[in-house]
N, C-alpha and C positions, 0 to 999 in steps of 0.2 A: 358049375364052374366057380372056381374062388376067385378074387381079387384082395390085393394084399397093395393097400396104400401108405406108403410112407411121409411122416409131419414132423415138424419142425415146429417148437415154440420159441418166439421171437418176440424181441422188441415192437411193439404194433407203427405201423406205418407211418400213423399219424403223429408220432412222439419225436420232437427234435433229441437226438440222441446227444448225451454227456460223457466228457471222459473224467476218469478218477484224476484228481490235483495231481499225483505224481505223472504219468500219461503212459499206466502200464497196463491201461486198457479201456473197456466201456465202464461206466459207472450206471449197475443196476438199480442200484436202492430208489425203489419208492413211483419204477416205471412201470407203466401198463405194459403188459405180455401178452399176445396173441397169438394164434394158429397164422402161419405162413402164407400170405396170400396165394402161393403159386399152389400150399399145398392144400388148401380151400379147393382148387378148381380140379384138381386129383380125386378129392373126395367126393365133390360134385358128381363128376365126371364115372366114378363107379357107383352113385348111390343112383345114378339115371341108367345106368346098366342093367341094375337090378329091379328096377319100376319096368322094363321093358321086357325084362323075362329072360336075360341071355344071361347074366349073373345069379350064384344063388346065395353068395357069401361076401360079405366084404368088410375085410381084414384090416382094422387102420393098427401102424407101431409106431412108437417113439421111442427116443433112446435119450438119455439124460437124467436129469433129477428130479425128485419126485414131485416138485413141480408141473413137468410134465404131463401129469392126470387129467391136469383141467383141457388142457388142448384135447388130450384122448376124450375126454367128457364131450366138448364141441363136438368134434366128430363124430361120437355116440349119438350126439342130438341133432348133429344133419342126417343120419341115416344109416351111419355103419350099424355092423351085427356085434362085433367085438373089440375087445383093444388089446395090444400087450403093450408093457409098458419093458422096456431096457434100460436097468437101473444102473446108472455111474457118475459119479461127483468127478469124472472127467473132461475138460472139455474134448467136442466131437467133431472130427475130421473126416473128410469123406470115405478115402480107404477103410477106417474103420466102421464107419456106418456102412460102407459096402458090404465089409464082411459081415459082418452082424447081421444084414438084411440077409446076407447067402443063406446062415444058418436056419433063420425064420423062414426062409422058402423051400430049404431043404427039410424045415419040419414041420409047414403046413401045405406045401405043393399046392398051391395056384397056380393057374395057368396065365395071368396077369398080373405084372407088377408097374403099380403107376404112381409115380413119383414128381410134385414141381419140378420143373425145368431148373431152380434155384431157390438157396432161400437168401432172404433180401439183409440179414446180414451181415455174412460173409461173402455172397456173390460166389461161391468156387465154381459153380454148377460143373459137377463131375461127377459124383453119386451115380446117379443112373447109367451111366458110360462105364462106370468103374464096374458097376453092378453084373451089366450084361457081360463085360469081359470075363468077371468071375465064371458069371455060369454059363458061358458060352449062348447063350440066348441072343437074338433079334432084336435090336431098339429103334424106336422111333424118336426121336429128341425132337424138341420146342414144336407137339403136335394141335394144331388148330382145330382138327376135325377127327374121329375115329369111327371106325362101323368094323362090324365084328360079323364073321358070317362064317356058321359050323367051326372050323379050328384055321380059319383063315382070318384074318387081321388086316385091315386096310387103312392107313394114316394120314393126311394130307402136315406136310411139316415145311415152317416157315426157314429160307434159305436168304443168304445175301442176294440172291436172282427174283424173287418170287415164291413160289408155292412149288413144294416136291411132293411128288404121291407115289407111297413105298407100298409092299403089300408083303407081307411076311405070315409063317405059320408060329402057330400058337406053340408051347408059350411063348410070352416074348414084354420086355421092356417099354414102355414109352414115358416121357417125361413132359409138361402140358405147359404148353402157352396161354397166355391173356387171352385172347381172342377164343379158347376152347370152347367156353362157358359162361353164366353169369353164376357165380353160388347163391344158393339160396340162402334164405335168414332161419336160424333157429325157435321155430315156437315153445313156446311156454310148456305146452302138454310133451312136447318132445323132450326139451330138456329135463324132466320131470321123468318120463321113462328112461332117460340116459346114465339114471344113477342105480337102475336096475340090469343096466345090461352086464355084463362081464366082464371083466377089466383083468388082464393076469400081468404081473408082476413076477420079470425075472433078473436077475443080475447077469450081469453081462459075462463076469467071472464060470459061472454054470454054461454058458455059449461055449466058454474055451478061446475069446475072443478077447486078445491084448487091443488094449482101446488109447494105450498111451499114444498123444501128439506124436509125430515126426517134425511138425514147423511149430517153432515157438518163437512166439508175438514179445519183440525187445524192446518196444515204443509204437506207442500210437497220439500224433496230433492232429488238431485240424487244420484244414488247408487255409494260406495265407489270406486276409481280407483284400478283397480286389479294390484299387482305389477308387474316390470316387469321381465318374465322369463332367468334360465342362461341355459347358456350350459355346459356340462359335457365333459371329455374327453374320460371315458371310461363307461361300463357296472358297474366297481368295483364302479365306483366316486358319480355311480346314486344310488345307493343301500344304499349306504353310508351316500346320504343327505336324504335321504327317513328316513329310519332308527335312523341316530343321531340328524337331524335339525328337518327333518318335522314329524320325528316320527310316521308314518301311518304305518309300517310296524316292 
């Protein structure tokens, strides 16, 4: 059984994020880049599949610039078998990663495709929804838990209610929440094999896969500074600025 995980390299988490002086975008130069949290626990999450015996393969791709390798590398070094890498000095939209993933599943046929819930961003979280429409496949979106039994699929996924448990046949989509997993840390001997493992390199153009934007970004600023708070002496004085200043009351 294959699994075919999809990543996103990104801004790393911990990096207060810059815009370019004009504000016709983010301002990359000279920030650390990382593998996607959500899509960390994706990888996680098939590379524990495979330690268990129900996985035999697992497939990590990106799509972007060639940049992108190192995230494939990471991933190579948490535990994937291989990486493709989808080459395009485009910026990448979900529709178009959807399709792009169709073709890759249409041309390595896994029975599993797991993908973060989101990447942190652009926040679209659509990808995996768009994905399963394509191929008419089963999703489990923002899933907590999974167990997998012969060509049966079991999911627990987080709802505005509580906790949903779906049970779908294989193949089929799911996209992973925080609470899935904890990823593991890359060691040294692993990272060290991850530059032997296989890496393919294809252009997105050879897909047949128009990857041009449909939404383009005409300004980006940041959000207004919020003033800063007073303090009051008494009960009577807070009533008071409610009431005559702020009026909400």
């Amino acid at each position: 059984m294959k699994v075919l995980v999809a990543i996103k390299r990104v801004i790393d988490y911990s990096v207060k994020v810059r815009l370019k002086g004009d504000g016709s975008g983010i301002d990359f130069s000279g920030v650390k880049m990382s593998l996607n949290p959500f899509d960390e626990i994706a990888v996680e999450e098939a590379v524990c599949l495979k330690e268990k015996g129900v996985v035999s393969e697992v497939i990590v791709v990106s799509i972007g610039e060639k940049a992108c390798q190192e995230s494939l590398r990471t991933a190579l070094a948490l535990g994937a078998d291989r990486a493709i890498h989808v080459e395009t000095s485009l910026e990448t939209q979900p529709l178009g990663v959807a399709k792009t993933l169709k073709k890759l599943v249409e041309r390595e046929n896994p029975q599993l495709v797991i993908l973060g819930k989101q990447a942190i961003d652009d926040d679209y979280n659509q990808t995996g929804q768009m994905l399963a429409a394509l191929l008419n496949w089963p999703q489990g979106t923002f899933i907590s838990k999974l167990d997998i039994d012969k060509d049966k699929l079991q999911v627990i996924r987080e709802v505005d209610g509580g906790l949903e448990t779906l049970e779908m046949t294989l193949p089929a989509i799911v996209t992973t929440d925080l609470r899935l997993n904890e990823p593991r840390y890359a060691t040294l001997p692993n990272i060290m094999k991850a530059k032997q493992k296989p890496l393919e390199g294809i252009s997105a153009e050879s897909l047949g896969i128009d990857l041009m934007p449909h939404l383009v970004t005409l300004s980006i600023e940041e959000p207004p500074k919020r003033k800063a708070g007073i303090k009051v002496e008494s009960v009577d004085a807070l009533l008071e600025k409610l009431q005559k200043e702020a009026k909400v009351i």
